[in-house]
N, C-alpha and C positions, 0 to 999 in steps of 0.2 A: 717567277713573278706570280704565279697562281698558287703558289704556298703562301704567299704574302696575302691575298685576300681571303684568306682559308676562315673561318669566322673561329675563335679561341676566347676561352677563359681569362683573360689576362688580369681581368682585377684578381685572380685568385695564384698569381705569380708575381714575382717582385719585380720591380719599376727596371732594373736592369739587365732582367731574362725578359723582358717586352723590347726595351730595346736592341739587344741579340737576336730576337725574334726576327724582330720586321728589319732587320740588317738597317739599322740607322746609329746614329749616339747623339747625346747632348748640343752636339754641336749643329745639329742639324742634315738632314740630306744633300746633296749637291744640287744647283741648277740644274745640271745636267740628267742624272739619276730621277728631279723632279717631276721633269717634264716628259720623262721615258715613263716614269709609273701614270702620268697623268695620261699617258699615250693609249698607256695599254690599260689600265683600269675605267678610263672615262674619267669624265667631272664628278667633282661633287655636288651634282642637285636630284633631287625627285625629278622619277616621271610624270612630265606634266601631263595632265587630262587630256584627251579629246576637245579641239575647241566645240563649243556648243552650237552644234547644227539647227538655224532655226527651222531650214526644208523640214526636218524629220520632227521636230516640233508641233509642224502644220499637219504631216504626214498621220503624225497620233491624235490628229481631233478626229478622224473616221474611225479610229478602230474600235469599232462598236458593231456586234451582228444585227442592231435594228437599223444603224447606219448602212450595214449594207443590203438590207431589206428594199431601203428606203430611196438609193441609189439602181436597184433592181429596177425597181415600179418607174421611176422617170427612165432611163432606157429602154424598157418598153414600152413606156407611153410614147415616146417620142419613135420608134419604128415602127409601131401600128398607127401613126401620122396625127396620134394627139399631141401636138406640140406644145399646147396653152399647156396642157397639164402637164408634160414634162416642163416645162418653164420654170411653172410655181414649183415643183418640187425640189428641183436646182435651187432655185432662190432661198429655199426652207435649209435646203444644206448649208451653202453657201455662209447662211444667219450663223447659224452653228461655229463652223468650222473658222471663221476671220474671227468672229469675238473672241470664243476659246482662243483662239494662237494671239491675237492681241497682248488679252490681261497675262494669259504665263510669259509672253517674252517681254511684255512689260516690266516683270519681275524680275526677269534674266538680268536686263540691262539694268535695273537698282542692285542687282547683286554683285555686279562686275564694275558696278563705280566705288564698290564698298571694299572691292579687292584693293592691296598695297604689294607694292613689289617687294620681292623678296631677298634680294640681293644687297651685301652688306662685305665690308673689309676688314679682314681681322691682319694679326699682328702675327707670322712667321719666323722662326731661326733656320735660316739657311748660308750651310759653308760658315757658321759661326758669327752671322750676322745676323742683327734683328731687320726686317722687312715689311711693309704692309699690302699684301695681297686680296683678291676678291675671294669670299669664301668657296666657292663654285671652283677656284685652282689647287685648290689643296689635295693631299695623296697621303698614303698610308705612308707613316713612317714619319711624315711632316710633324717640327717641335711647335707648337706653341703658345703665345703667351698672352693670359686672360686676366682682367683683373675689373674691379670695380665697374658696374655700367655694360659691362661688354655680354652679348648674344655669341653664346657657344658656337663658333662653328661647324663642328665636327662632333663624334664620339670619339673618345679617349682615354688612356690610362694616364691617370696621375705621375707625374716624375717628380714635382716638387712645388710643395704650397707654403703660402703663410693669411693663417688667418681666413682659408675659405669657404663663403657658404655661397651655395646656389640655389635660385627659383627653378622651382624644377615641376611647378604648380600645371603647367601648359602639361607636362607628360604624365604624372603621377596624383596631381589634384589637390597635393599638401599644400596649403598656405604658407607654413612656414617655415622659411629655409634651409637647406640641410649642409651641414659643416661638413666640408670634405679633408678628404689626408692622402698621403700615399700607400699607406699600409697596407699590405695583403689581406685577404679576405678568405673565407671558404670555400670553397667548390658551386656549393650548392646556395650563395646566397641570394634572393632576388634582385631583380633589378632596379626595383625602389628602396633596394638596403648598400647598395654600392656602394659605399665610402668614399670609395678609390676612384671614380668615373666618373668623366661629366659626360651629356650627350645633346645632340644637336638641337638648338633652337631654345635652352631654356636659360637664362639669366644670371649673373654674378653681379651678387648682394654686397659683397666685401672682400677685400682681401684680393689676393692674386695669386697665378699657381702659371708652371707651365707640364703641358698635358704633349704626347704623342697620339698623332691620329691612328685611332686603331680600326674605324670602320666608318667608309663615308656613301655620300647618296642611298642607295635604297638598302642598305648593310644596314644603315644608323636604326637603334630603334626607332626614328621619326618616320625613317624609311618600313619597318615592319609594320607599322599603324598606315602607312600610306596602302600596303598591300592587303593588310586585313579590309580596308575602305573598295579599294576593287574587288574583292572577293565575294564581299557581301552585296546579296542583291536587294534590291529596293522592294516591299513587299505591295500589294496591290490593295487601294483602300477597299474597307469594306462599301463602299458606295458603290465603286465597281465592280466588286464580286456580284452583288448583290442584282446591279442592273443588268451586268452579265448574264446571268441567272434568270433574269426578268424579259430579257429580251429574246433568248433562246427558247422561254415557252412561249410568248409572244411568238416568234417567228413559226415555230413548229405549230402551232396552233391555228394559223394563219395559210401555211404551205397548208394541212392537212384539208382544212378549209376551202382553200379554191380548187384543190385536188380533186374532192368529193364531188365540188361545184361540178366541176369540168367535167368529169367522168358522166355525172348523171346525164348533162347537156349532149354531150359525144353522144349515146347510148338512145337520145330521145331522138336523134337526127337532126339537131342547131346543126347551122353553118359554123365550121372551126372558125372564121374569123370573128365572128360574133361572138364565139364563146371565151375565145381570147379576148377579147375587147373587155367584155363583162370582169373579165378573169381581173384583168387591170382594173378595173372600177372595182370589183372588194377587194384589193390590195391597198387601193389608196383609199378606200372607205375606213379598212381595221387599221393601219398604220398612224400610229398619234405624232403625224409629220411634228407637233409642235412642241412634242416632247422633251428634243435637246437641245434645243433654244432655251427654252425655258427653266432647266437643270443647270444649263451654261451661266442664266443668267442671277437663279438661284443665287450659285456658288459665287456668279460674281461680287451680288451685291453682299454678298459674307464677307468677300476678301474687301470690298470696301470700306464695312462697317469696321471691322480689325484695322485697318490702315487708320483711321481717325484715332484709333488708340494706339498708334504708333509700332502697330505688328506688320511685316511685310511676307506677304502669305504669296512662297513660290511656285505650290502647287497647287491646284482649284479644288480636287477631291481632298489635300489634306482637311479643309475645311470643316466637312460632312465627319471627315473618320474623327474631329476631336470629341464631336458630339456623342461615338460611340465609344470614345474611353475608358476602361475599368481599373487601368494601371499608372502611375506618373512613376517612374524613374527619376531622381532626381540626382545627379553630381550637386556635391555639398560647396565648394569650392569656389567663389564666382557667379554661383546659382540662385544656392540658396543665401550664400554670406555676401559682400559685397567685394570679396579677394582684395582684402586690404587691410590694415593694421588700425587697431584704434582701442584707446585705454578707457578696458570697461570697470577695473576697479582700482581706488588708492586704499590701503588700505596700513594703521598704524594702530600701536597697541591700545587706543582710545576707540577708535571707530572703523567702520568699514565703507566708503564710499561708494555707489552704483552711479556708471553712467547710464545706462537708461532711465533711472529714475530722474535724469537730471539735475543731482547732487555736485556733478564738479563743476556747471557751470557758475560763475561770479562768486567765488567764495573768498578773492583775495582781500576782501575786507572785515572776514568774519570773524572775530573772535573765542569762537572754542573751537576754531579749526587751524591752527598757527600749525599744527604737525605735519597735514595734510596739506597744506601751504609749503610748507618747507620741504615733503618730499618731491611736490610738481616741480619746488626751486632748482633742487638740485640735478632732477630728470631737465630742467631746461639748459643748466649753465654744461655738463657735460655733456653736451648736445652739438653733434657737428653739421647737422641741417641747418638751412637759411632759409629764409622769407625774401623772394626777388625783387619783390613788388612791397615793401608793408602799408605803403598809403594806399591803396587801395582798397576795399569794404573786403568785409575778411573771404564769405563766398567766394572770390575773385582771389585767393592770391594765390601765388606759385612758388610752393614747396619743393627746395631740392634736399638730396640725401638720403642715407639710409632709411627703408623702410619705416622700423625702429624708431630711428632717431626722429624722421616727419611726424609719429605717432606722437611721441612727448612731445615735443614744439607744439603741436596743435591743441594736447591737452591743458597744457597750461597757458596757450592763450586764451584756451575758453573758460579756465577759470579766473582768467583777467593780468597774468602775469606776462610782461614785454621782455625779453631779452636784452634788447637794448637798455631798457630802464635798469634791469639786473647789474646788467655789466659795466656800469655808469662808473659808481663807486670803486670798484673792484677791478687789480692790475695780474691778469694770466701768467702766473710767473713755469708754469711748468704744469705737459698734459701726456697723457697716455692713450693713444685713438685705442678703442673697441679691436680686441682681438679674439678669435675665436679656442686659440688655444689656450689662455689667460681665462677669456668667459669676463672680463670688466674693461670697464674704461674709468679713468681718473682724470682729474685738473686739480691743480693747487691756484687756489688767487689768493693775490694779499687781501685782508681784509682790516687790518688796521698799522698800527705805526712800526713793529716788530712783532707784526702777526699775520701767521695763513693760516688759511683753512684746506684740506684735503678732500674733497668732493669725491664722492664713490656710486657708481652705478654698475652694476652686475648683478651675474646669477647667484641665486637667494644659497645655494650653496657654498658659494664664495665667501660670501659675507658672513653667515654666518660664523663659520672657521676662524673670518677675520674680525669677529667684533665679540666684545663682548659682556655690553650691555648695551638696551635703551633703554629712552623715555616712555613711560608710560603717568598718564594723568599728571605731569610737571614732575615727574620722580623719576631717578635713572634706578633701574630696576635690573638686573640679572636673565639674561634669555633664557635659564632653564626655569624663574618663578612661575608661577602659575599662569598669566597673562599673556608670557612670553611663549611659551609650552603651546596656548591655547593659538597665541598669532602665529606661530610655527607648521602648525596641523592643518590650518585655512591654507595656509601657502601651497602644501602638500595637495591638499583638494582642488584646488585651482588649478593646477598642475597635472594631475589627473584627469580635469575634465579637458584638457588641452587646452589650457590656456597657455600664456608664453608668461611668467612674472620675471621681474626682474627687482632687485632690492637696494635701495637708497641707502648712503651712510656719509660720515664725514667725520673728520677729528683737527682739531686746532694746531701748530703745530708753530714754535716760535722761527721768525726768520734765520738767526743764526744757529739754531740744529740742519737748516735748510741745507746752511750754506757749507755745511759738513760735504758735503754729498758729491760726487762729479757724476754727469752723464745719469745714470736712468738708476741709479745707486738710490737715490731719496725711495724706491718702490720699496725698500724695506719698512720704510715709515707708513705704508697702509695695512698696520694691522694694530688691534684693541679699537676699533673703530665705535663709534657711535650709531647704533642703526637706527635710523629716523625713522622708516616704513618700507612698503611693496609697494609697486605697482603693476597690475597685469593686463595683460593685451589680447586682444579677440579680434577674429575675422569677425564683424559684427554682421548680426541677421540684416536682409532687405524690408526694409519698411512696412512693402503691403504682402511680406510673407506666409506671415500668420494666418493671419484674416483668410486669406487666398487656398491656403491649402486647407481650414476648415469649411468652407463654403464647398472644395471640390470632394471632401468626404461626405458629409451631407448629397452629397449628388450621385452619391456611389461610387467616388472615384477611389483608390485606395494609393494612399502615398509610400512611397520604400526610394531611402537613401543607396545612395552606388554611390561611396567613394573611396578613391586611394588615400584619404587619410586614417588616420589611428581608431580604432571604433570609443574609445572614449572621447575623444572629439567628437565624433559621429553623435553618440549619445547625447551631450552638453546642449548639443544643437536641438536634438528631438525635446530636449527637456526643457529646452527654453521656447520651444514650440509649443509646449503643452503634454507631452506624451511620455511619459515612462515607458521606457523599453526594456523587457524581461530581456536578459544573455543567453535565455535561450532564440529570442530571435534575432540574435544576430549571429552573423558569419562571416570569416575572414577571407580573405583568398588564397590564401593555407588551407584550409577546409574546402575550398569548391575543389579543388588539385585533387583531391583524394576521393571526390563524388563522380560518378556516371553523370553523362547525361542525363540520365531516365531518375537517379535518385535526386537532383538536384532537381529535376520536375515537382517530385515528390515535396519535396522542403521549401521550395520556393514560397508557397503557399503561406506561408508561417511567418519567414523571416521580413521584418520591419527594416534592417539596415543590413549592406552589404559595403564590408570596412577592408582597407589595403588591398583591393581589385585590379589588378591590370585589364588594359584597352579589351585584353580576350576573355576575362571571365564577364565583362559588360555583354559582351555578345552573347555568351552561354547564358545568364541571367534573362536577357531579352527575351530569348530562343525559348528559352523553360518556360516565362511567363504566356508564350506564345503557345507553349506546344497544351497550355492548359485552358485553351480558346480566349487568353485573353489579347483585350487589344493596348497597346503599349506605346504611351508617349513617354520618349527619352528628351530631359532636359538637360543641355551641359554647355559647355562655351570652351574648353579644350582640347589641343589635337587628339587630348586622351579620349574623349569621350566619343570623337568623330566614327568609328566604326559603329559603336551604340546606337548612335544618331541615326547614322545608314538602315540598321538593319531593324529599328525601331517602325510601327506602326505609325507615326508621326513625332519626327525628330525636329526639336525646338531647340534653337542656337539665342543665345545672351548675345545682347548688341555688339556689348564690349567685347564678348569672345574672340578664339583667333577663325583667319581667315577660312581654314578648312573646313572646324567643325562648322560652319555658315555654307559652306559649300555643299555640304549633303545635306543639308537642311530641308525641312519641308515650310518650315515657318521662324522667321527671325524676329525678337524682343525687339525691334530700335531702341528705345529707352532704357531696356533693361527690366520694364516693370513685369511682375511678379503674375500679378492681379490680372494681365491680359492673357495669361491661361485658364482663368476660370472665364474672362468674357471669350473665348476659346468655344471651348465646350459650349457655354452657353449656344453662343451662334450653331456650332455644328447641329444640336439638337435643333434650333430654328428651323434648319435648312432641312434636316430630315421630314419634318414638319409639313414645310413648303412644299416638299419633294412630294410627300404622300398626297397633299394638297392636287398639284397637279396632273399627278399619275391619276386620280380616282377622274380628276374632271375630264380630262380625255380621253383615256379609258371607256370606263362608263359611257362618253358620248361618243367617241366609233364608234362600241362597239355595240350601240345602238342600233345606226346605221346599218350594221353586219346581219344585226339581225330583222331588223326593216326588206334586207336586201331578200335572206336567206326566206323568209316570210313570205314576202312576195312572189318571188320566184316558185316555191312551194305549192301557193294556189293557184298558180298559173298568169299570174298580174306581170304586165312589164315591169322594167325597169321604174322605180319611185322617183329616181332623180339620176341626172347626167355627173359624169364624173367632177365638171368642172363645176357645177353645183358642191359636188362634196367637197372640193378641194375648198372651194371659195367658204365654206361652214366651219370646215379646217384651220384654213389660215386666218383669214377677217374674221368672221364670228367667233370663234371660237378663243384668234391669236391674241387678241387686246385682250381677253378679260386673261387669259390663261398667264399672259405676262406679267400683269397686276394684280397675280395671286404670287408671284414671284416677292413681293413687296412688303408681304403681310409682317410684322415687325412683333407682335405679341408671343412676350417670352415666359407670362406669368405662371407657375407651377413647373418650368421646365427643368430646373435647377431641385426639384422636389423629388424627381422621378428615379429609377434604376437606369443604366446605360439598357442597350439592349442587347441582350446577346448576339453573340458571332454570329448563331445560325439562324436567328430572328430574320423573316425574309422583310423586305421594305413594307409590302401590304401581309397583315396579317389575314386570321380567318375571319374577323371582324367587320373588319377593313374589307374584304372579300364577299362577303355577305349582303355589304351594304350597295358595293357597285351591279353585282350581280340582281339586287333587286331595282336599280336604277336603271340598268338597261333594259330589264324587262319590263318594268311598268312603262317609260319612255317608248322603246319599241313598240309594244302591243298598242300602244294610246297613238303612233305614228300611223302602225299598219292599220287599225281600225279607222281612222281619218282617212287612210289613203285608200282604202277600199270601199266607201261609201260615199267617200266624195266624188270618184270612176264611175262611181253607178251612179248617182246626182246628175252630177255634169258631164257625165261623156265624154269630156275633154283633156286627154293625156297633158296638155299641155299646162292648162288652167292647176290642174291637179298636185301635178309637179311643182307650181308656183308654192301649192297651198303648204304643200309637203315641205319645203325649203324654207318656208316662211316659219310653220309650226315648227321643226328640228331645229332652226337657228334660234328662234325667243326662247324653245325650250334650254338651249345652252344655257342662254343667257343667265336665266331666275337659278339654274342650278349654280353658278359660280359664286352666289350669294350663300347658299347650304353646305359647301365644303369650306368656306371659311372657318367654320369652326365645328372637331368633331363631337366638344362635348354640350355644346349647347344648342340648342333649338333656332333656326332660322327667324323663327320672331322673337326676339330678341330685341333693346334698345342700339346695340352696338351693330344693329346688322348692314349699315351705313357708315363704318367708322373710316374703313378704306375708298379716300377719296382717289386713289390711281384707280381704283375698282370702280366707283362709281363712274367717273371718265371713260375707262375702258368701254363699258355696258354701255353707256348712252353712245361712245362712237361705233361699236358695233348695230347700236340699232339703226343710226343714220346710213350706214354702210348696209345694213341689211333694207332699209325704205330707197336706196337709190337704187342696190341690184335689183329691185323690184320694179321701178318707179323713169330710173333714168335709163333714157334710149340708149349711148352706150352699152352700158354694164346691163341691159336688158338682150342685150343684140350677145355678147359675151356669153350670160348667163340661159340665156334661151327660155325668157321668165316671161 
């Protein structure tokens, strides 16, 4: 039995040394035999995830070293018997830590209604019977049978097809279909070159086969992508490296700090309890209690302004890290196309039609376009999709059938032509459905009294062979003259840039040669046919694609395609974007197989498109872009792309995408639209913004305090202010304006700028400079107040008032100055933020009652 799950080459051995292999035959395995493999192999499904803990959710809003700084200072507040102050700083956490776990399990639970189950019945031969069982029962060795419509449930070797392609788009990234057979293969081919294989979870386009299960649950490639996704661990935004970073000199700064304090005090002979007490008072003097609240809230109102545009933002820090972007990743597939079939040209030896340009719509009235008419005619009548709904307004209706086939139905209703009206006149005497091995499909209708027509739709190869003249300018012309030569070489090119064309034709043919014919014998009469035109088909671009990805290079961001499709597809795309792409920047995944690590760091650099990639060179590509300090948004919507996504800097999932890749996600499209990764970025830059906004304003105003404290104590002056004075400076003064700087919503120039580098710290030297001479001017204007006001009044207490009163207004007027750092505080706009304005004026009422009202007088000891 453990030779049977042994993992083997079998597409590279014929259909009947696979099944000697896995000891089964045609006929199926036995009940009995089935449920002994199913016994001892397991089920077929993926291991499922860890259900999502939200304890540990809440768990990681603390883990921050200034959080536990901050959690220190309130336990010792609270057993040297300052209760009030350990209160307020509980509370200060508390703000923090419920918001944070709110908004991301908010997200959780949007994400887990967006989940669909995944369990589905397919069609089994067992003991020589056909059956329908759950796919989750299936075992090595099991026959069975797929056809049209049906979700593979298994991996497989082919035993026997007709006419098969499959969507294989979810694993590989192709848009379009790939024709399968039973035939042997190479050794060495890849997995997106398989022929012979279908594999778990991706689609059947046409046709029908029956396949042996060769490898199920976590065997299946869906299952190898499911392990590279645990493997790979989730990187740490750069917002928290960053505050990381920020908080560690913070704290070290701060220990060193009371340290010295303490020592001196010990040394002078203070009473140890006193000097502890104090110890506590500059702790919660230098600690910017209000710090990640306000980072929290930052990031909130980011994820909310995303959410109005229809992005569902799962992690709070992704937020910040779009803003430091330098890389987009893009899958082509779903991403940047709309993964779906649509007729971008008709083209006949007179003209060539653009759908974008909006050339095919309404032209069934035009007259120099009867050719171009007549090829939509005949893409409509050999057409086996149907319209469910037709009274309905076209937006609204529902389209069944082949890919393909929906594509022409739709094209030539938009050029005004009805099927029904087609088929009015006209009696279906004899059809050929679309075959893969064939490459056409045919109908014959009668079209007059002892007259058919022969209708032809296939690959432009076909046709050709089989025709052998058209029309060109009301002339039947010869397909090697000049015109025909010229229409033959477009085809060629279109086809190259991976387009799908397909070639219209038809010939007259009298009812009684018809009737010559028995059974499917009349197919000798499709040939010397009449070629009317081409028409060819494109994943077409997303609407606000263009636009979107020029807006995010102007920003510094730099765009590079990752897909498993063809690199001349690849190309077409970039070219219809705007961008010529030299072959020397592209590379296939042929070529990454042959590079190190460390040279494909090297090249990454360079290359614009990355063509025929598996799930693991996405990660290698990632990695390289990483290992070269960049920061990396992966954009994809397949379980192909789901490791990418994982191990990307911020991984952005397509609404429509599958379940998975949504599951590692850090931020999901709902709509799909394009353009909400550049308001992405945008935002993240806002919030960086915010961020520094904030940091300077408390910052700077501790660590004013700190130095007021260290000041005073210096000259021998008591204490300037009681703890719960600071706190109360802290929270109230300090907390309303510092929250409605959270607010600030001015993006202009932000989108003009460079990202900022990996090792760029949040405050630079600049930014360092300016707080550094804030707290000093501030300080020294406190301690010279507080030291002549002592000698004035003699009165510690009065003094103290004065002290609280001057440190809290002075917050106040500075919250107006960090608004903005490139311009001058007088300024017309220096009044635009009215949450700002609200803030400052309830802080000063708050600051005239702690002054003024018995209570909060009796509290604050003013």
């Amino acid at each position: 039995m453990e030779n049977l799950s042994k993992p083997r080459p079998y597409y590279s051995i014929s259909a009947d040394q696979t099944l000697e292999i896995l000891e089964t035959s045609r006929e199926g395995l036995s009940c009995d035999e089935a449920l002994g493999r199913l016994n001892k192999l397991g089920k077929n499904i993926l291991p499922k995830e860890k259900k999502f803990s939200r304890l540990m959710l809440f768990l990681n809003q603390f883990n921050s070293p200034l959080m536990f700084i901050i959690i220190g200072a309130a336990i010792a507040s609270f057993f040297v018997g300052h209760l009030t102050d350990s209160f307020f700083i509980i509370f200060v956490i508390l703000i923090n830590t419920v918001v944070g776990f709110i908004q991301e399990n908010k997200a959780e639970k949007t994400l887990e209604k967006l989940k669909k189950s995944a369990k589905f019945y397919c069609r089994v031969i067992r003991e020589g019977r056909k059956k329908e069982i759950l796919s989750e029962d299936l075992t090595l060795g099991d026959i069975v049978e797929i056809q049209s419509g049906d979700r593979v449930p298994a991996d497989g070797r082919i035993i026997s097809s007709q006419g098969l392609r499959i969507d294989e788009s979810m694993l590989t990234g192709e848009w379009i279909g790939v024709e399968k057979n039973e035939e042997k293969l190479d050794e060495n081919t890849e997995v997106n070159e398989r022929s012979n294989s279908v594999f778990l979870g991706s689609i059947v386009e046409e046709g029908r086969a029956l396949f042996i299960v060769a490898a199920t649950g976590i065997n299946t490639q869906l299952g190898e992508i499911s392990k590279m996704i645990k493997k790979e661990k989730e990187t740490m935004a750069p917002i928290q490296r960053k505050f990381m970073h920020l908080s560690r000199l913070m704290g070290v700064a701060i220990i060193i700090s009371i340290a010295v304090f303490a020592t001196i005090n010990v040394f002078r002979g203070e009473d140890l309890r006193n000097v502890f007490i104090t110890s506590i008072a500059l702790i919660v003097s230098a600690v910017p209690a209000g710090l990640l609240p306000a980072i929290t809230v930052i990031l909130i109102l980011g994820m909310r302004r995303l959410a109005k545009q229809k992005a569902l933002v799962r992690k709070l820090n992704s937020n910040e890290t779009m803003g430091s972007v330098t890389v987009i990743c893009m899958d082509k597939t779903g991403t940047l196309t709309q993964g779906k079939m649509q007729v971008s040209h008709v083209l006949t030896g007179e003209k060539e039609l653009l759908h974008h340009n909006g050339e095919l719509s309404n032209i069934y009235h035009s007259d120099r376009l009867e050719l171009h008419i007549k090829v939509l005619e005949i893409a409509t009548l050999v057409n086996d999709a149907y319209i469910e709904n037709p009274d309905d307004e076209f937006s609204r209706w529902i389209i069944r059938g082949r890919p393909t086939d929906r594509a022409l139905l739709i094209a030539g209703a938009n050029a005004g032509i009805q099927k029904d009206e087609l088929e009015k006149p006209l009696s279906l005497l004899k059809e050929i459905p679309f075959n893969s091995d064939k490459k056409y499909a045919s109908h014959i209708y009668q079209t007059g009294k002892n007259q058919a027509t022969i209708y032809f739709l296939g690959a432009p190869e076909i046709a050709i062979k089989r025709s052998g003249r058209m029309e060109i300018n009301k002339k039947s012309e010869h397909l090697t003259s000049r015109k025909g030569r010229e229409l033959i070489n477009r085809v060629e090119e279109l086809t190259n840039q991976g387009l799908r064309v397909l070639a219209c034709g038809s010939k007259k043919i009298s009812l009684d040669d018809l009737e010559k014919y028995s059974g499917d014998e009349w197919e000798k009469e499709i040939n010397n046919l009449h070629l009317v035109g081409f028409i060819a088909l494109k994943d077409p671009l997303r609407q606000d694609v263009s636009q979107s990805i020029k807006i995010a290079e102007k920003a510094g961001v730099r765009p590079v395609i990752v897909t498993g499709d063809h690199k001349n597809t690849a190309s077409s795309i970039m070219k219809e974007l705007g961008y010529e792409i030299d072959k020397a920047k592209i590379l296939e995944g042929k070529d990454l197989e042959l590079m190190s690590d460390k040279e494909l760091e090297e090249k990454v650099g360079k290359v614009s498109i990355f063509a025929r990639v598996l799930p693991i060179h996405k990660i290698r590509i990632i990695r390289a872009f990483q290992s070269r300090g960049e920061i990396v948004a992966m954009v994809g919507d397949g379980i192909n792309d789901a490791p990418a996504l994982k191990a990307a800097d911020v991984g952005i999932a397509i609404g429509s995408g599958t379940d998975i890749a949504k599951g590692v996600s850090d931020i999901i499209l709902l709509d799909n639209s394009f353009s909400v990764i550049v308001k992405a970025i945008e935002q993240g830059r806002l919030i960086v913004q915010n961020i520094r906004r904030v940091i300077i304003y408390l910052i700077a105003d501790d660590f004013s305090e700190l130095f007021l404290f260290f000041s005073s104590i210096a000259l021998g002056l008591p204490f300037p202010l009681y703890p719960i004075q600071i706190l109360w400076i802290n929270l109230v003064e300090d907390g309303f304006p510092d929250i409605a700087l959270t607010t600030e919503k001015d993006t202009r120039g932000l989108m003009q700028e460079k990202p900022r580098g990996l090792g760029e710290p949040i405050l630079n030297r600049a930014y360092k400079k300016f707080m550094i001479a804030v707290f000093l001017v501030s300080g020294l204007a406190a301690l010279g107040t507080f030291f002549f006001a002592l000698k004035y009044f003699g009165d510690l207490e009065k003094t103290r008032t004065l002290i609280f009163a001057l440190i809290a207004f002075d917050s106040l007027i500075f919250a107006f100055s960090v608004r903005s750092f490139k311009q001058s505080v007088f300024n017309s706009q220096v009044f635009s933020n009215k949450f700002l304005n609200g803030a400052v004026l309830i802080s000063l009422a708050f600051l005239l009652a702690g002054i003024y009202f018995p209570p909060f007088q009796k509290l604050l000891q003013t």
